[in-house]
C-alpha positions as CSV (number, residue, x, y, z in Angstrom):
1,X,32.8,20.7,-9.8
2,X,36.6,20.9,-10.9
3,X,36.1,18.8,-13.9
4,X,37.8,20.0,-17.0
5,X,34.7,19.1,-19.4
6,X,31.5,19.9,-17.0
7,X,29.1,17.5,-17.5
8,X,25.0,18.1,-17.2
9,X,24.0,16.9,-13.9
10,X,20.8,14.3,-13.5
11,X,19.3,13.2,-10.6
12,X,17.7,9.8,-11.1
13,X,15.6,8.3,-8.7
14,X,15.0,4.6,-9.1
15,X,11.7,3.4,-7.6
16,X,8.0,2.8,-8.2
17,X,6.7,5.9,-9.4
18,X,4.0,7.8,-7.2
19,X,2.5,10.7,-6.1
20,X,5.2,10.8,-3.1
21,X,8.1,10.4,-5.2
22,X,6.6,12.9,-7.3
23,X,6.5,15.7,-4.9
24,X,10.3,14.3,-3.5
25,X,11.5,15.0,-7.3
26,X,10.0,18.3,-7.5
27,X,11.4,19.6,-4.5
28,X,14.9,18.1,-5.5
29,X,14.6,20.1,-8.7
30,X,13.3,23.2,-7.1
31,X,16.1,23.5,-4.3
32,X,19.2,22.1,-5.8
33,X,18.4,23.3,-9.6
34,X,19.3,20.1,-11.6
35,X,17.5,17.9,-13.6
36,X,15.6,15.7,-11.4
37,X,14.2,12.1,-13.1
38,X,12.5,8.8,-12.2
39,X,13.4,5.0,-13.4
40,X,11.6,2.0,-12.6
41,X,14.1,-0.8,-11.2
42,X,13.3,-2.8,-14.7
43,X,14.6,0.3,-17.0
44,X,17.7,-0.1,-18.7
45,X,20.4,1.6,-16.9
46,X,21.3,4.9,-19.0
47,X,24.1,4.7,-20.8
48,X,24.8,8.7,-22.1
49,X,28.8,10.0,-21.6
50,X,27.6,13.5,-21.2
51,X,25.1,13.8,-18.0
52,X,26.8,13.1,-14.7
53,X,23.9,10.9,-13.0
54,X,23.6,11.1,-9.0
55,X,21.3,7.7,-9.1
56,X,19.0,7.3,-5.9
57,X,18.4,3.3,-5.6
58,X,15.1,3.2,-3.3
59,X,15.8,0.8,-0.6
60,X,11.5,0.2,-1.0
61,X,11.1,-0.5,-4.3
62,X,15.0,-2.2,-5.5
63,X,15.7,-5.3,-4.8
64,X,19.3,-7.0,-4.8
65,X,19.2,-8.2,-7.9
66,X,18.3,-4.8,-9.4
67,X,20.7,-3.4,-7.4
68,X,23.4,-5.6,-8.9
69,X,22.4,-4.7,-12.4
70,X,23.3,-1.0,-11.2
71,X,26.8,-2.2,-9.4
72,X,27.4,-3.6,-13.0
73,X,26.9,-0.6,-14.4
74,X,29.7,1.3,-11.8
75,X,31.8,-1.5,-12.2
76,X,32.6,0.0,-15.7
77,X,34.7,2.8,-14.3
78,X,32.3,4.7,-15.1
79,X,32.5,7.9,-13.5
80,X,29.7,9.8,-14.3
81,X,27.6,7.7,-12.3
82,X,27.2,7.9,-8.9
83,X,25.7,5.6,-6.4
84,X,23.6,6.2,-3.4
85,X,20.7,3.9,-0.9
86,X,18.0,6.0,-0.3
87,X,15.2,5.8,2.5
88,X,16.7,3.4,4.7
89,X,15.2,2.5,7.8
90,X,18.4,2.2,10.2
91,X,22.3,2.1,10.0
92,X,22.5,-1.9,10.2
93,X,20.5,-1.8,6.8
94,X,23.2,1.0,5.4
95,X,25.9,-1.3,6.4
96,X,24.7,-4.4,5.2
97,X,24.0,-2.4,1.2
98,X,27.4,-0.4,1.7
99,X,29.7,-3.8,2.5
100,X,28.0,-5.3,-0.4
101,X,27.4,-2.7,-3.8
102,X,29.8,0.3,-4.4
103,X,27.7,3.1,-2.6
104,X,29.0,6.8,-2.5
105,X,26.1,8.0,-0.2
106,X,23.3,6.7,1.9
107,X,19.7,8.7,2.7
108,X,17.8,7.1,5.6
109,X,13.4,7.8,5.7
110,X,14.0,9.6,8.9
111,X,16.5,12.2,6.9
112,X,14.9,15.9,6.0
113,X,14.3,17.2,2.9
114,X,16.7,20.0,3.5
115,X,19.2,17.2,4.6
116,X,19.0,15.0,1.6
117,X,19.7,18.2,-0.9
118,X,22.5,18.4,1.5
119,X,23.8,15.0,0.4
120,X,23.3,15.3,-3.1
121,X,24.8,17.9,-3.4
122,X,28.1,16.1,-2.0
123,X,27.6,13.9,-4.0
124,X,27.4,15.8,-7.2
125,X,30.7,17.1,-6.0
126,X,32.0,13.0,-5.7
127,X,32.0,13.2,-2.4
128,X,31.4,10.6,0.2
129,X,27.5,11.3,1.9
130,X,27.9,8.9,5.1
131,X,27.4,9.5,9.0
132,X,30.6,9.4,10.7
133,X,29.3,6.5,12.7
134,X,28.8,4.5,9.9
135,X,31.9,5.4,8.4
136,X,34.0,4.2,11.1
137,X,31.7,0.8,11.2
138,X,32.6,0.0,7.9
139,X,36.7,0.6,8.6
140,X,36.2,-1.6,11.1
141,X,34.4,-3.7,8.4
142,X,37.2,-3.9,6.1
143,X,39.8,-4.3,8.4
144,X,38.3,-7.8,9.6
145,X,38.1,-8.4,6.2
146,X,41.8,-8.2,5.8
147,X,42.6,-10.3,8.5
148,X,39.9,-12.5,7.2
149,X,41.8,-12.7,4.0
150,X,44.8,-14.7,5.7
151,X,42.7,-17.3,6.5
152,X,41.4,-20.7,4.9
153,X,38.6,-19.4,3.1
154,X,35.5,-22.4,4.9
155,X,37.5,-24.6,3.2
156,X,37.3,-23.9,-0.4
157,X,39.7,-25.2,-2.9
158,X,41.6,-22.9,-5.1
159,X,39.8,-23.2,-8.0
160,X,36.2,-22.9,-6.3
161,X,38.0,-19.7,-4.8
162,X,38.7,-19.0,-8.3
163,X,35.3,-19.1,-9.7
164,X,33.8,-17.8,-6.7
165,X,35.5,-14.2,-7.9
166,X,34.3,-14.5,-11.0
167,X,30.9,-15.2,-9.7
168,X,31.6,-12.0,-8.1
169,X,31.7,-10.0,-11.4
170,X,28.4,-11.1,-12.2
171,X,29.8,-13.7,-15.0
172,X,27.4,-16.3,-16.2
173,X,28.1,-19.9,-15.9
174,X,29.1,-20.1,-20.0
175,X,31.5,-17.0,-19.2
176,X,33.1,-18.6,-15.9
177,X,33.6,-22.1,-18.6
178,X,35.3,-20.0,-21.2
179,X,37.4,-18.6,-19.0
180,X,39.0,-21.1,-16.9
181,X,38.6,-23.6,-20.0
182,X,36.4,-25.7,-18.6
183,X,32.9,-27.4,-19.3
184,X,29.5,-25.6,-17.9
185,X,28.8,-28.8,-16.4
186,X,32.0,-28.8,-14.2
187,X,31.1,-25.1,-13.1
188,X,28.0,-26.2,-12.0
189,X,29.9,-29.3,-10.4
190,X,31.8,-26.8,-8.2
191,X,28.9,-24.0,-7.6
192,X,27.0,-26.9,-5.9
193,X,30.1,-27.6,-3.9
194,X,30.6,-24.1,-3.3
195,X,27.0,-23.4,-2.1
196,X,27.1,-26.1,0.3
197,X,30.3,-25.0,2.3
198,X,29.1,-21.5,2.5
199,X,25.7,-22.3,3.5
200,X,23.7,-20.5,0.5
201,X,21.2,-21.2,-1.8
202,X,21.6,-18.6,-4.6
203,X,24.7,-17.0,-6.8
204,X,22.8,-13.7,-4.8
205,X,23.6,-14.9,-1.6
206,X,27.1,-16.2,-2.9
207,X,27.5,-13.5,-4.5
208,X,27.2,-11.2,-1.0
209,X,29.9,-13.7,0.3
210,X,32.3,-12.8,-2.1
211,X,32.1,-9.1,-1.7
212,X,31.8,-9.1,2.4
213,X,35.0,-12.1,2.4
214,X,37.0,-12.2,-0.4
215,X,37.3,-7.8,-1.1
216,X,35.2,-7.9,-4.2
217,X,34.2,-4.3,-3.8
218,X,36.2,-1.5,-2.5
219,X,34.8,1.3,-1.3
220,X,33.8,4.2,-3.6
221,X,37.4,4.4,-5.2
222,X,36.2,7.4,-7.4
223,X,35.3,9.8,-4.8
224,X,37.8,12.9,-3.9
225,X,36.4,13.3,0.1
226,X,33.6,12.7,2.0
227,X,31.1,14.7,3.7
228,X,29.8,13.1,7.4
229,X,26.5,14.0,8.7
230,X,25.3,13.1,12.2
């Protein structure tokens, strides 16, 4: 690393501890030499300045909310904290997680040990850990998404458009209010409205809209290059 302060390197695996993960975390430690740790998806996101922190979210074990409480965490320009998917089962999973939270790498099950040092590695570095394949998928992504953006959004007004990118932050319905001065009644007013024209039932799902329609999370702005693997 190039930094001017090096930082202590963790890698923090977040998943359902067992004997498995165990044996991954050892290995990890052994081979690339860096503190190697385990979270829970409930556990409070670590909030140290001095230990850069490759996190591994286990596709297995973390669900989307949990996963949003980590994008939070990112969303903080923070830069000691890297994101990455691990044990995927195929690319249309990778680019369904990587269109929708700010992920720097992504490990699929069928990946080797030797493979996924590989990556971390990269990443430790900041650098991108994605097949080419998938890389070009997700250009392809944003690029719709651009052109996307021209267009009547399924016929949202303004101001649902409006709270809809707040939504996107992960404000709560008493922070949307404040901001756009309004009463918590009338921002519940417009996320019924809002969930009935996009066809979804939860601020997760809604949520998922924002960042795959309106641009709510660009990709992995932090990171220097990226490393492609096939």
């Amino acid at each position: 690393m190039d930094n001017d302060i090096e930082l202590r390197v963790t890698v923090l695996l977040v998943t359902e501890t067992n004997p498995q993960s165990e044996l991954f975390m050892e290995y990890v430690r052994d081979r690339i030499g860096c503190d190697v740790e385990a979270l829970t998806p409930r556990d409070a996101v670590p909030v140290e300045d001095d230990i850069q922190r490759v996190v591994l979210l286990d596709a297995d074990h973390v669900n989307e909310k949990d996963m949003f409480h980590w994008e939070e965490s990112v969303a903080g320009d923070r830069a000691n904290l890297t994101l990455a998917a691990f044990n995927l089962v195929d690319e249309d999973q990778a680019v369904n997680l990587a269109t929708t939270f700010r992920l720097q790498g992504v490990f699929y099950r069928r990946d080797s040990l030797a493979l996924i040092c590989k990556g971390i590695t990269k990443l430790i570095d900041q650098e991108l850990w994605m097949s080419r394949n998938l890389m070009t998928r997700l250009i392809r992504f944003y690029r719709r998404q651009q052109i996307n953006a021209f267009r009547p959004a399924n016929g949202l007004t303004q101001r649902e458009l409006e709270i809809l990118r707040l939504l996107g932050t992960g404000a709560s319905n008493t922070e949307i209010a404040g901001q756009l001065f309004v009463s918590e009644h009338t921002v519940k007013s417009h996320l019924y409205n809002i969930f009935r024209k996009l066809k979804v039932s939860n601020r997760i799902q809604a949520m998922n809209w924002v960042r795959q329609n309106l641009g709510g999370t660009p990709l992995a702005p932090s990171a220097r290059g990226a490393s492609s693997h096939e």
